[in-house]
N, CA, C and O of each residue as an XYZ file, in Angstrom:
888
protein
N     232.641    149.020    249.657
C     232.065    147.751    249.221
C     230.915    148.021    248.252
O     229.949    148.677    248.642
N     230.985    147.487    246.856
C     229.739    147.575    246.116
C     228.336    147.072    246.238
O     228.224    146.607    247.373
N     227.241    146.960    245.588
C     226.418    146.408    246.206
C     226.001    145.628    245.992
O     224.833    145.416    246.318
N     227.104    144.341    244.988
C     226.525    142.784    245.339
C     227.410    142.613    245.840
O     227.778    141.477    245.541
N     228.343    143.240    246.751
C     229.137    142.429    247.825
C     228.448    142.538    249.123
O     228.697    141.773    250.054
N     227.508    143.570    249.190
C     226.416    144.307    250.528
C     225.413    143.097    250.419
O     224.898    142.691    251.460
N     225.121    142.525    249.273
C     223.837    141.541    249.233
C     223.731    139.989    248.928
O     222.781    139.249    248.675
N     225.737    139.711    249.117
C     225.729    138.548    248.851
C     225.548    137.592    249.894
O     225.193    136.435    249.669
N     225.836    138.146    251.276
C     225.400    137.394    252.340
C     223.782    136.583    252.317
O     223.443    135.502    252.799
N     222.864    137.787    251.417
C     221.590    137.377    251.636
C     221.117    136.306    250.433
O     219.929    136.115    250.171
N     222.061    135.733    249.841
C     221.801    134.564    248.933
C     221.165    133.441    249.982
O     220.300    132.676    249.555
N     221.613    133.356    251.366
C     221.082    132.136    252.272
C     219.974    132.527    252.520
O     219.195    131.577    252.448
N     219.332    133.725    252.858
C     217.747    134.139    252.760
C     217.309    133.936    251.789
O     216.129    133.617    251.933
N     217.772    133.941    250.263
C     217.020    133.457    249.449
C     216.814    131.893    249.464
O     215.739    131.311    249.609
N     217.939    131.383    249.303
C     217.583    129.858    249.901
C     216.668    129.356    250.560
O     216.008    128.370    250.233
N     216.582    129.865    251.336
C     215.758    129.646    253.133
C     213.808    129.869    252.287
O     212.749    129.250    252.395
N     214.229    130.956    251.597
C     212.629    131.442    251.285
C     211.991    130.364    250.077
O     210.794    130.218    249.829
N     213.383    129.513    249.271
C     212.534    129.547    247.948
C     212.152    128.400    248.808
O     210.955    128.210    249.024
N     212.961    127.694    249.270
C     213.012    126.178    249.825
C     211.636    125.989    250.734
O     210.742    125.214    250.393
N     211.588    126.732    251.835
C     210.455    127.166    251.990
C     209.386    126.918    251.385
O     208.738    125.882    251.529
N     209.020    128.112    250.443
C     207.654    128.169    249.262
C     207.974    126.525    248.506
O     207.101    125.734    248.863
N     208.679    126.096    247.872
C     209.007    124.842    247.446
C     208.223    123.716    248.153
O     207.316    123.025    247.691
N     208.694    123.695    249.188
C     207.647    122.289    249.986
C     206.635    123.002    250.710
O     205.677    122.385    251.174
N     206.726    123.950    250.819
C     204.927    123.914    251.270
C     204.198    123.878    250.380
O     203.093    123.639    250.867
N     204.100    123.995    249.039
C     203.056    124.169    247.962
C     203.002    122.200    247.984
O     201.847    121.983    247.617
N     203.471    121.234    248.153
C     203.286    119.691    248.047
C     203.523    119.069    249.627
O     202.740    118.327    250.221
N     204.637    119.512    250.055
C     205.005    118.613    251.437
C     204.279    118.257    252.549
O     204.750    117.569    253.456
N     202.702    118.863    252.519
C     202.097    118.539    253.621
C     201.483    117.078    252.914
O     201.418    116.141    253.709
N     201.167    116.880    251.929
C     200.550    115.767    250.977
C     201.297    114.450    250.999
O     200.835    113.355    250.677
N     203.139    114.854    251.644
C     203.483    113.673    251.708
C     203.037    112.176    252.084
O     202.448    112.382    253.145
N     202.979    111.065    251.897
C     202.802    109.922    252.928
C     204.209    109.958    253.726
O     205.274    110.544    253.533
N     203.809    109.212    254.547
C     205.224    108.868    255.562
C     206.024    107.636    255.137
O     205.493    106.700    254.539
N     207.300    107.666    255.462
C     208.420    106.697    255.493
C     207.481    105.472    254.967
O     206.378    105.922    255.279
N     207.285    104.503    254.505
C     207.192    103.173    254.804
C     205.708    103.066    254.119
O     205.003    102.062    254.215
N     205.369    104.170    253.463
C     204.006    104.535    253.143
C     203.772    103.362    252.108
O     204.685    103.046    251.346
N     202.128    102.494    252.071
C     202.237    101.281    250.783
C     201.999    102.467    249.527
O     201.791    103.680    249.506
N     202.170    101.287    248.429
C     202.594    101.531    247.310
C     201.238    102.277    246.146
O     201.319    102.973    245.134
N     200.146    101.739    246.870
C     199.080    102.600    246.682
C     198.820    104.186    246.922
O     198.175    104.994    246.255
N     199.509    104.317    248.034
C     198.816    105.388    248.922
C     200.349    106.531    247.878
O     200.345    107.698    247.486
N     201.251    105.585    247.809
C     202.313    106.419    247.182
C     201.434    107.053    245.789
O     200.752    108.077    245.759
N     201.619    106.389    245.030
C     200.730    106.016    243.709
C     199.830    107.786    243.470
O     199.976    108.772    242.748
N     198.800    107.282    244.710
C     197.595    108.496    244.658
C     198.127    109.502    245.242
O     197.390    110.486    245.184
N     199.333    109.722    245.914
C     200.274    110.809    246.283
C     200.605    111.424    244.388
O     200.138    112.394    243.790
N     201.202    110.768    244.113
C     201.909    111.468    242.730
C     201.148    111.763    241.604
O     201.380    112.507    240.651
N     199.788    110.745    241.995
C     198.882    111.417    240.591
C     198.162    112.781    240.952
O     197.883    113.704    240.186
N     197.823    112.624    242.950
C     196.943    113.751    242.755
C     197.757    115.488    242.907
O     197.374    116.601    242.544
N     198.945    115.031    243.581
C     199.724    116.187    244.069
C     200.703    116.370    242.514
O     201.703    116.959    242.924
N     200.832    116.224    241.470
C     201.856    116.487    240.330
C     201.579    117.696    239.554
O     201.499    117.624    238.327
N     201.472    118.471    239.990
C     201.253    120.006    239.715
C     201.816    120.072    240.596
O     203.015    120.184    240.345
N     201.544    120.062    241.808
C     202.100    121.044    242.613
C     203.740    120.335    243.151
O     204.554    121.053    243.731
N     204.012    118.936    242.865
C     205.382    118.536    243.068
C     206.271    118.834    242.385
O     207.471    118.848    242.660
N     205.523    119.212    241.020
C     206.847    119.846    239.560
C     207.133    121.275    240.251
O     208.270    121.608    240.585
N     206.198    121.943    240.402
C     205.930    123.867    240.516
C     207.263    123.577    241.775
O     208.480    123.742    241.682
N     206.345    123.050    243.003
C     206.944    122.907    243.978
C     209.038    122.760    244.150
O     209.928    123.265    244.833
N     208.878    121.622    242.900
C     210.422    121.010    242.982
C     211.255    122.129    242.373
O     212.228    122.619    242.946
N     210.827    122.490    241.212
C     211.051    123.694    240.401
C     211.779    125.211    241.096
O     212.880    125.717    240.879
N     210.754    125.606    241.912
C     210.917    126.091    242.731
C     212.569    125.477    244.048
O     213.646    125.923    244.442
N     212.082    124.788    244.138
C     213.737    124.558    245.424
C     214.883    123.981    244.565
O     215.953    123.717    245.113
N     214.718    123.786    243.324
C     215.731    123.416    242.710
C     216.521    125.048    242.022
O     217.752    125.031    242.036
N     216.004    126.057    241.592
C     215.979    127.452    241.905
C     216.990    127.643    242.863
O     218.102    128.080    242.565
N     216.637    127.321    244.046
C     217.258    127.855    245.320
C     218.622    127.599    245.404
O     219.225    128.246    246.260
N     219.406    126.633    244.568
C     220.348    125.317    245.120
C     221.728    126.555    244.739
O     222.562    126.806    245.609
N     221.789    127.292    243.212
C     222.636    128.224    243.274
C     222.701    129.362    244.235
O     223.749    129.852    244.655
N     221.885    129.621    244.447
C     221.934    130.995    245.613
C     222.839    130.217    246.742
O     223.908    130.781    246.974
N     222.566    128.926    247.534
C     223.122    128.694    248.125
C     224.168    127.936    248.309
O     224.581    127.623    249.425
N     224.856    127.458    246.851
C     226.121    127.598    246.513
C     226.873    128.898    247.047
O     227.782    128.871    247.877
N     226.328    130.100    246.410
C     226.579    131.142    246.465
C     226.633    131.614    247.908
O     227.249    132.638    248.204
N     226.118    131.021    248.635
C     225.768    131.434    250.229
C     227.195    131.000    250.631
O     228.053    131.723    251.139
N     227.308    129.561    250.283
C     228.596    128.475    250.896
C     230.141    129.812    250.553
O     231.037    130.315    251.230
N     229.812    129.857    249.563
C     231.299    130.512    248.823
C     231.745    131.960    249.778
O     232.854    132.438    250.016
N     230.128    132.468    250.254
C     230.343    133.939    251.005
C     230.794    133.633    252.302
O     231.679    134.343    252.779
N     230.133    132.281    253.244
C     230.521    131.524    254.581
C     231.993    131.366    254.227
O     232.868    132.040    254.769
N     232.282    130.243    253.087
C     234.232    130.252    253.385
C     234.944    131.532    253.537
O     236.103    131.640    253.936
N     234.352    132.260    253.275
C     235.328    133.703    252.555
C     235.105    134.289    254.109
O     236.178    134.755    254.493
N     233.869    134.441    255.315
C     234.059    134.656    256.109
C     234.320    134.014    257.582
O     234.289    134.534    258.697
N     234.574    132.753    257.178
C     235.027    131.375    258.249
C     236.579    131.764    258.093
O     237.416    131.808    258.994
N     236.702    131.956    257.123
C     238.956    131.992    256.692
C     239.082    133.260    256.903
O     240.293    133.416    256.754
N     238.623    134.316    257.161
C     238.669    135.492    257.815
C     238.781    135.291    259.021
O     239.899    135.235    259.533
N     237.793    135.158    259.652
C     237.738    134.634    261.236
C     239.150    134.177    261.469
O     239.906    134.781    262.230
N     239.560    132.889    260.669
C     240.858    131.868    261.148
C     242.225    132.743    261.232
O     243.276    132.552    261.843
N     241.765    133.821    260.338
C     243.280    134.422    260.044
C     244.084    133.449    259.596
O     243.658    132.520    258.910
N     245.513    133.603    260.003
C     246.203    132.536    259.453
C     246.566    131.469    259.678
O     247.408    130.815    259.061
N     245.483    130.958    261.316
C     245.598    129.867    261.648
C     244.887    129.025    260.688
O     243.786    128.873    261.216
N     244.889    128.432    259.649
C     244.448    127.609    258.934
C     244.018    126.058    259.203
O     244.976    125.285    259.201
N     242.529    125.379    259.473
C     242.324    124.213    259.824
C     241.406    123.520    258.731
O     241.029    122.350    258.776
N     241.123    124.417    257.772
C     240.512    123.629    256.483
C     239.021    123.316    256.851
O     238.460    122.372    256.296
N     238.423    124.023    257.696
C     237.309    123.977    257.832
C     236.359    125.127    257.447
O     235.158    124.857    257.418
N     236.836    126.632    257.088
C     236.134    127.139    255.862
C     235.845    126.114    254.131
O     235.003    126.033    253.237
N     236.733    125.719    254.386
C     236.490    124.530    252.847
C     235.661    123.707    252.747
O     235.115    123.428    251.680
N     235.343    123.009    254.168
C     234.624    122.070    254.510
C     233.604    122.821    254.530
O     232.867    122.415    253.631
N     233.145    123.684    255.044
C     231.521    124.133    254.739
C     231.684    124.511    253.584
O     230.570    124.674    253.086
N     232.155    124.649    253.164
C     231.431    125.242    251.391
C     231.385    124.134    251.037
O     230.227    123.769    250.834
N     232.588    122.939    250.748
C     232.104    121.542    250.393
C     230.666    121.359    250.708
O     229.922    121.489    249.736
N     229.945    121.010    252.163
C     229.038    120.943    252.256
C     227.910    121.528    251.893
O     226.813    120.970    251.886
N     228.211    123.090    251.461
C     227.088    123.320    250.459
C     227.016    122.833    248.921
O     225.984    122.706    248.263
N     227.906    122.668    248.632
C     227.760    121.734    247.113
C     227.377    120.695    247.428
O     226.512    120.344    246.625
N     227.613    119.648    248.516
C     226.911    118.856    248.627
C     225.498    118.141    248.978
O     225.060    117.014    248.748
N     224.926    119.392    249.696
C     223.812    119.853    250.310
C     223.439    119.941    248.652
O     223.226    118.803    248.234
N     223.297    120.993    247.572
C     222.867    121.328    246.483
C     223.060    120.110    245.803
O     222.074    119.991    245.076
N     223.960    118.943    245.620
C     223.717    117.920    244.422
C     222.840    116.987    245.333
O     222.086    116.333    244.612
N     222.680    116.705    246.617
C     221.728    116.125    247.607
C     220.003    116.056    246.959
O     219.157    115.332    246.434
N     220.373    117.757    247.606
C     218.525    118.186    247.269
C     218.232    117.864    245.591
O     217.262    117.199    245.226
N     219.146    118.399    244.733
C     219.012    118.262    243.513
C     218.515    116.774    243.023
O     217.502    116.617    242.343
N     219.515    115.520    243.539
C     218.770    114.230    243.245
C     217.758    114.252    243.686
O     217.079    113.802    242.763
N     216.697    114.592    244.972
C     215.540    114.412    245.845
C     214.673    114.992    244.860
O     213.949    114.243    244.205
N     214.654    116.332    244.656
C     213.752    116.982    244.252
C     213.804    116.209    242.384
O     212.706    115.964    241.883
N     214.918    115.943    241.653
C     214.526    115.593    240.294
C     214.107    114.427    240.235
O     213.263    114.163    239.379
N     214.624    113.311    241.209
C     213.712    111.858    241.294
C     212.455    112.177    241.598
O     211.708    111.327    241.113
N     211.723    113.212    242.319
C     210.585    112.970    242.702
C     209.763    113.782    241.736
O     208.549    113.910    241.896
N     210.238    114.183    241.005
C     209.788    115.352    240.018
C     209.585    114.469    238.637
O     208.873    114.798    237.688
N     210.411    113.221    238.756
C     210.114    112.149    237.943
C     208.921    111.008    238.051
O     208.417    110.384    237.118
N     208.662    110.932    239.243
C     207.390    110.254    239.235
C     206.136    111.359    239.313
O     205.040    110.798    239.310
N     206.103    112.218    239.355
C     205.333    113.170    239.357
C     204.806    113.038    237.586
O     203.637    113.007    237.199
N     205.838    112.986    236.871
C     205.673    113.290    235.730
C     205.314    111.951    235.337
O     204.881    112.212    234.214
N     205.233    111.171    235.412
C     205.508    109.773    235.371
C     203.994    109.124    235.475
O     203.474    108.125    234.977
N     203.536    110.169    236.359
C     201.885    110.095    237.040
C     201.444    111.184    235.968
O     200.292    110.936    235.615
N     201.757    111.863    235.580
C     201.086    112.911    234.468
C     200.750    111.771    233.469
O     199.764    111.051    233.624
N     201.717    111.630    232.322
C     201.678    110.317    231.564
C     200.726    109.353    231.734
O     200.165    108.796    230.791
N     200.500    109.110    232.973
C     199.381    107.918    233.290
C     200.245    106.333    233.015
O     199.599    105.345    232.667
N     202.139    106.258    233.281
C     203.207    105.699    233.193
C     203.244    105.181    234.396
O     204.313    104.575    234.319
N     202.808    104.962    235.555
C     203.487    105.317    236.961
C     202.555    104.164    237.246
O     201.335    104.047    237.128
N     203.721    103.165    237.749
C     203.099    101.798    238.121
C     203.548    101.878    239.680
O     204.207    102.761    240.229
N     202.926    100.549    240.297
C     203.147    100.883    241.806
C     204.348    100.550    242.411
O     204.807    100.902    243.498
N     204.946     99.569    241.255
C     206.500     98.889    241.311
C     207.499    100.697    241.125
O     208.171    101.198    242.027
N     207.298    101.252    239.847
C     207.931    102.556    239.753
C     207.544    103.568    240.797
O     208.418    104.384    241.090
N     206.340    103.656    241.431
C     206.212    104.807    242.457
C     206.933    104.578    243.485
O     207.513    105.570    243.925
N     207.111    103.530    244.064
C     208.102    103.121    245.586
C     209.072    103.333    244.971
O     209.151    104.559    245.049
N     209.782    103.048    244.474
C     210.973    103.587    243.998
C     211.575    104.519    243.832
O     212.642    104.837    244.356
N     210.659    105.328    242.717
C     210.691    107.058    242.866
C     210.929    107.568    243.951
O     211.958    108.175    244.248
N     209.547    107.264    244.961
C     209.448    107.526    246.698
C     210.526    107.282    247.211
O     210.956    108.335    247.682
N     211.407    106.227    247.432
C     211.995    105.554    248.677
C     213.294    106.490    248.134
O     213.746    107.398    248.831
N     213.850    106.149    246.775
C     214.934    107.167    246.350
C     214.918    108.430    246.722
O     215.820    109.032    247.305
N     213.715    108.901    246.327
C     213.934    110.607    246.503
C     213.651    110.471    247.940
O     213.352    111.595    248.342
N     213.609    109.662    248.851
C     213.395    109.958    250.815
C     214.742    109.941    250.971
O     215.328    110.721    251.723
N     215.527    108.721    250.009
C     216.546    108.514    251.041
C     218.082    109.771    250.775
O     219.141    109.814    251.402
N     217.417    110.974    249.167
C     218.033    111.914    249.167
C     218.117    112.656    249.852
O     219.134    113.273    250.168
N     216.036    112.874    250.616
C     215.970    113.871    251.314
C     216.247    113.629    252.396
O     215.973    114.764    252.786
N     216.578    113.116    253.323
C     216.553    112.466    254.341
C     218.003    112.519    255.256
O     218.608    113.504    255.679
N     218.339    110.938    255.399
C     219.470    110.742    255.847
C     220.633    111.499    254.855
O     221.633    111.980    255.388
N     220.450    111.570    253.449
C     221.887    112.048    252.670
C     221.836    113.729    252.880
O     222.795    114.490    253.017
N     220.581    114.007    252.862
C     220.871    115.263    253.309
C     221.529    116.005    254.703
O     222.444    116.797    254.925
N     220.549    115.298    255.470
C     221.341    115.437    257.001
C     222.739    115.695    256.997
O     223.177    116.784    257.367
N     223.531    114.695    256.571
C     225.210    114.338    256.343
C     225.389    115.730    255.705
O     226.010    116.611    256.300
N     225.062    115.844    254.976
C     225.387    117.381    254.072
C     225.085    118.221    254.742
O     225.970    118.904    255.257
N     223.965    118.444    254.948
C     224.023    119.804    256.216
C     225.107    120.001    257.514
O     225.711    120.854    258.165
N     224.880    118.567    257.379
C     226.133    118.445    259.312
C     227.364    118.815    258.816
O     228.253    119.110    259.614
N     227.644    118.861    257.132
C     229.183    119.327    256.790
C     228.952    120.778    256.453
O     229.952    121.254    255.915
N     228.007    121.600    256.586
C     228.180    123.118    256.582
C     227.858    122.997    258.077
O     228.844    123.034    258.813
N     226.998    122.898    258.495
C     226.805    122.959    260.019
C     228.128    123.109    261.146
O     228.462    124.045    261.873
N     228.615    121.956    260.965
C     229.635    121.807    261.908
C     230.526    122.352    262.035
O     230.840    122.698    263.174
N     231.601    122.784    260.579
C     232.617    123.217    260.734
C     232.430    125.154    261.062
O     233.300    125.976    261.351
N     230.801    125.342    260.841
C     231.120    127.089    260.910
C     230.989    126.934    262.458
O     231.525    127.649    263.304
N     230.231    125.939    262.649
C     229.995    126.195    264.682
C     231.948    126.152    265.320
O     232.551    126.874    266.114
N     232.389    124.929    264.480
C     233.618    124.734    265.580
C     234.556    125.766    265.126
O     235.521    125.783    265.891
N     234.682    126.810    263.998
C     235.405    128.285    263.449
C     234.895    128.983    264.739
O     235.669    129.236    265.662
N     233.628    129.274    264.776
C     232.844    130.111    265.788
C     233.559    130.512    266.871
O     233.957    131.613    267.250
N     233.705    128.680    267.573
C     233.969    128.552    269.079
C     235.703    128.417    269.024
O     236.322    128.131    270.049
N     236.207    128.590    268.078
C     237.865    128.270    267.985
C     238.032    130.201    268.356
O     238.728    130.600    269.290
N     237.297    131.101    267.478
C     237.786    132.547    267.319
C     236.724    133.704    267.815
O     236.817    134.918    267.633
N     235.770    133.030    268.440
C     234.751    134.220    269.123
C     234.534    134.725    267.670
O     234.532    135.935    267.896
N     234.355    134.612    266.359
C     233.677    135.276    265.361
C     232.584    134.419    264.667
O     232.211    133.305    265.033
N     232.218    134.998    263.798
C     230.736    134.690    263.134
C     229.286    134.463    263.620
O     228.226    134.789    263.086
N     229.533    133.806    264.797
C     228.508    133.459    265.774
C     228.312    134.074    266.857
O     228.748    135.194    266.590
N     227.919    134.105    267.997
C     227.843    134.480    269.212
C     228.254    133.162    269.714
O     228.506    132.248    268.929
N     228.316    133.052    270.715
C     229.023    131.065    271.251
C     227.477    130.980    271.178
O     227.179    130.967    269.984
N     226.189    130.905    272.084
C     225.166    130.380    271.765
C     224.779    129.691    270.688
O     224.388    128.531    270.559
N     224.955    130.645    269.863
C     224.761    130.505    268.551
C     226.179    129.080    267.503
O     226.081    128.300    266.556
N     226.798    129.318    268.043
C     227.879    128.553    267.924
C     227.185    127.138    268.399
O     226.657    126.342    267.622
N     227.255    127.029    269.370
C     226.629    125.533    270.110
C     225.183    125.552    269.743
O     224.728    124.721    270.529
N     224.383    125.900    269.174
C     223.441    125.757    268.604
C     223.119    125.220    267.036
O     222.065    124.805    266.554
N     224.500    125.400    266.416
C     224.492    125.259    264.985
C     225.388    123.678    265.327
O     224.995    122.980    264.392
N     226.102    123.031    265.945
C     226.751    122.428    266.360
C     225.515    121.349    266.658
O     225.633    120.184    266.280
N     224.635    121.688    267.176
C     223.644    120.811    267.813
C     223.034    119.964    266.403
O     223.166    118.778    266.098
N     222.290    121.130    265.663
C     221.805    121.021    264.672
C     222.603    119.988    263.708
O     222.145    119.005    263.125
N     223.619    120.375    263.709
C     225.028    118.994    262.752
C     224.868    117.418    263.541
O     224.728    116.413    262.844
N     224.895    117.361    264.577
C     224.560    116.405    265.453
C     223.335    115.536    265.100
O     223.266    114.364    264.728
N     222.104    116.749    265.399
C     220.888    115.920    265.029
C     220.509    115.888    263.698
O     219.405    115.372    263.517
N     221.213    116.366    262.504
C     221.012    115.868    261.239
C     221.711    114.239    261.008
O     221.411    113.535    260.044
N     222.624    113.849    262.022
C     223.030    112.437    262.007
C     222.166    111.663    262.026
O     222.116    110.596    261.414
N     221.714    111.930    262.438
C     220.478    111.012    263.684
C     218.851    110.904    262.618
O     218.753    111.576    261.591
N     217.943    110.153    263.000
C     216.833    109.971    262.516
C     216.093    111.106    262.903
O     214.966    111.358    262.478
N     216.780    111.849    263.777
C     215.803    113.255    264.373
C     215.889    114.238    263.128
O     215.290    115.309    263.239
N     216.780    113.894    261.612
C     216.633    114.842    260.607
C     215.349    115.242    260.376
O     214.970    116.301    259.878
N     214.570    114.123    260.859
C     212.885    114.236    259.645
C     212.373    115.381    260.341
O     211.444    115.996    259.818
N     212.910    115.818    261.612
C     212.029    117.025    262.094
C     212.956    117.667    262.090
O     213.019    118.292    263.149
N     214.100    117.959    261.173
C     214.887    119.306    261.679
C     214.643    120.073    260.426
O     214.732    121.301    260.396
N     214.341    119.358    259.412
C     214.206    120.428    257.962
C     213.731    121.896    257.643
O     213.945    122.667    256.708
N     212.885    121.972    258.988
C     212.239    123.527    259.068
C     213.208    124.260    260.213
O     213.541    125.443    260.139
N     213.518    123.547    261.053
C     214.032    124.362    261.944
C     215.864    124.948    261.346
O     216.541    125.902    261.729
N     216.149    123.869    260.295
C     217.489    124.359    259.558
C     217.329    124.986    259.058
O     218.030    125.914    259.461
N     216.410    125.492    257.693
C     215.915    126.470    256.892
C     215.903    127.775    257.386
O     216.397    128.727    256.782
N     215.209    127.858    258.745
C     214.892    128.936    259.883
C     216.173    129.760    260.182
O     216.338    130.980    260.172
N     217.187    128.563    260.498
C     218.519    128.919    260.869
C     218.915    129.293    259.610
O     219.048    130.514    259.527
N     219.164    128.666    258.556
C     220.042    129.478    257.749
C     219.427    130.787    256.828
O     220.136    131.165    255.895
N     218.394    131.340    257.019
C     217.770    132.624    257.291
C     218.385    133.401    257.889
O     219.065    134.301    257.395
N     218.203    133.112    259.311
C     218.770    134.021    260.119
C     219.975    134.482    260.280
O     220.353    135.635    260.491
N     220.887    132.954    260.103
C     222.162    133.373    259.704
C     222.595    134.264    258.579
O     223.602    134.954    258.735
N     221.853    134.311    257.354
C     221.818    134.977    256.056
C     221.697    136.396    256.472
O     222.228    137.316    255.850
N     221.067    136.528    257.415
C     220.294    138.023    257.730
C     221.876    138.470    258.692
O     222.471    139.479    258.313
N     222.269    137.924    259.510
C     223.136    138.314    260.366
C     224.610    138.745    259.454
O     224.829    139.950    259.325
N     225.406    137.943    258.957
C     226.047    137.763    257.861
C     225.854    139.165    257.341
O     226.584    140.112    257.634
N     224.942    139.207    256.646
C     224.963    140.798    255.904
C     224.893    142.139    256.742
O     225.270    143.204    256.254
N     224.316    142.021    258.223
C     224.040    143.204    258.890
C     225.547    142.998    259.399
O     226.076    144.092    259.593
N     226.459    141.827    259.694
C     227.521    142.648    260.040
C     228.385    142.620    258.878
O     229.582    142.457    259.116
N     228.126    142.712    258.000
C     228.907    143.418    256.560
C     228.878    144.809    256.543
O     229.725    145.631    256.191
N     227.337    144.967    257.150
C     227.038    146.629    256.860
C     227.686    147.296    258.366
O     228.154    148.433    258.428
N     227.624    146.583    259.245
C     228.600    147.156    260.385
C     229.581    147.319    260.060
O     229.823    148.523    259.973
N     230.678    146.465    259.704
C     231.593    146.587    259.119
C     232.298    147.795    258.085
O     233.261    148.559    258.154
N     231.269    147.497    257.146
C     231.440    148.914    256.206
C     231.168    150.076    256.710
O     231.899    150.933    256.211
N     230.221    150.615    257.710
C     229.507    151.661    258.508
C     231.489    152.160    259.397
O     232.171    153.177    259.278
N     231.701    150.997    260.104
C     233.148    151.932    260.896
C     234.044    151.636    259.904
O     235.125    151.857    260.450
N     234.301    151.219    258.617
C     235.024    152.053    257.983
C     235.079    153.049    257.304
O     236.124    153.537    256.873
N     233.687    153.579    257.078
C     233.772    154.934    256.465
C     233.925    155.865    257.622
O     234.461    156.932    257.320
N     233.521    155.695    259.099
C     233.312    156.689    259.850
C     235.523    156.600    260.415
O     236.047    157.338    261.250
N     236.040    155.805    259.832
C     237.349    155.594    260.136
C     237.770    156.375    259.368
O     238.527    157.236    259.817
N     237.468    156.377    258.023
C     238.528    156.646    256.887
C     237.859    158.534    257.253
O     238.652    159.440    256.995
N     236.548    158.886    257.782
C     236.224    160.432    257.608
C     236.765    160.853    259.024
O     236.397    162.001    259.270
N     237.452    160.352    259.946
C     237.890    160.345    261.198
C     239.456    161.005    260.962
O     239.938    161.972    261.551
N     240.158    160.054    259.774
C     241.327    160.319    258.987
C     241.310    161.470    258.124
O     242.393    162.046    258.230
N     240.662    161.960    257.440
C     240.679    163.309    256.750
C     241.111    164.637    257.774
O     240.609    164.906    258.865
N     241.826    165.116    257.303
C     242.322    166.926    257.583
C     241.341    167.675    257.496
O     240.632    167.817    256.499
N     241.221    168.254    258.626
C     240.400    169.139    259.014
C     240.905    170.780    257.692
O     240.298    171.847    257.774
């Protein structure tokens, strides 16, 4: 195996990290859901440095984890062998969809940001900006995650591969509560996960590759 096939698993660690650095440089500054139109307002004039840098940054991330999705199908349809249920497809779908998701969130909000640079940004245009880019990040995202989420948990628990079952019913959970209004607190704890998963993914690539060389030098004539 060469060595961007050794390091393509870790495109979801890059994800995980930019996304990460991305909202913490603005996201603690947010107002909440329902926030008035003022408080929005002095959100985007005073935080717009750091919402462009910030957005900039996780919009960065969105190919790597394309790239993540494409390495998950390739090892979800492994797992299936040739039982075929179309649910390696379905998570990669869901990472393209996850990526044009975040992509509207982060460029609507990257628009009133700028919008507030200008000294353009009325209180009629800031709710707007706001409520759009929530309802990208938010509920539409959830849905998108729950379509990579779900289908690698139920591959998992169909073939004892990719996951550990824990781990299986844990990623399963996570698809569940991205339905739900419980998204607004899962955004860190998904990120977390698809880290770890990124990290796992590649160490058993390198397992993998490790007993086949000690196979193929097992096979050589003495």
């Amino acid at each position: 195996m060469d060595r961007l096939s050794h390091l393509a698993p870790l495109s979801g660690l890059a994800t995980a990290v930019l996304v990460a650095i991305g909202n913490l440089i603005w996201g603690f500054e947010q107002p909440p859901q329902g926030a008035g139109a003022e408080e929005i307002v002095s959100f985007y004039k005073s935080t717009s440095t750091e919402i462009r840098i910030g957005g900039t940054t996780s919009i960065v991330s969105l190919p790597f984890f394309v790239w993540f999705g494409a390495v998950l199908r390739e090892r979800l349809a492994a797992a299936e062998g040739p039982g075929r249920s179309g649910l390696p497809l379905m998570a990669f779908g869901g990472t393209v969809l996850t990526a044009v998701v975040a992509l509207g969130a982060e460029t609507i909000n990257m628009a009133g940001a700028m919008r507030a640079d200008d000294g353009e940004l009325t209180s009629d245009t800031a709710q707007i900006y706001f409520d759009v880019s929530y309802a990208f990040g938010a509920p539409s995202f959830g849905v998108a995650i729950a379509a990579v989420a779900a289908p690698t948990a139920l591959v998992a628990l169909r073939t004892g591969r990719v996951l550990p079952q824990w781990g299986a019913w844990l990623a399963l959970f996570v698809a569940l509560a991205m339905l739900t209004p419980a998204v607004l607190l899962m955004f860190l704890p998904a990120v977390l996960l698809l880290g770890a998963f990124s990290v796992r993914l590649y160490r058993e690539g390198l397992d993998v590759d490790t007993a086949h060389s000690t196979e193929r030098r097992d096979r050589r004539p003495d």
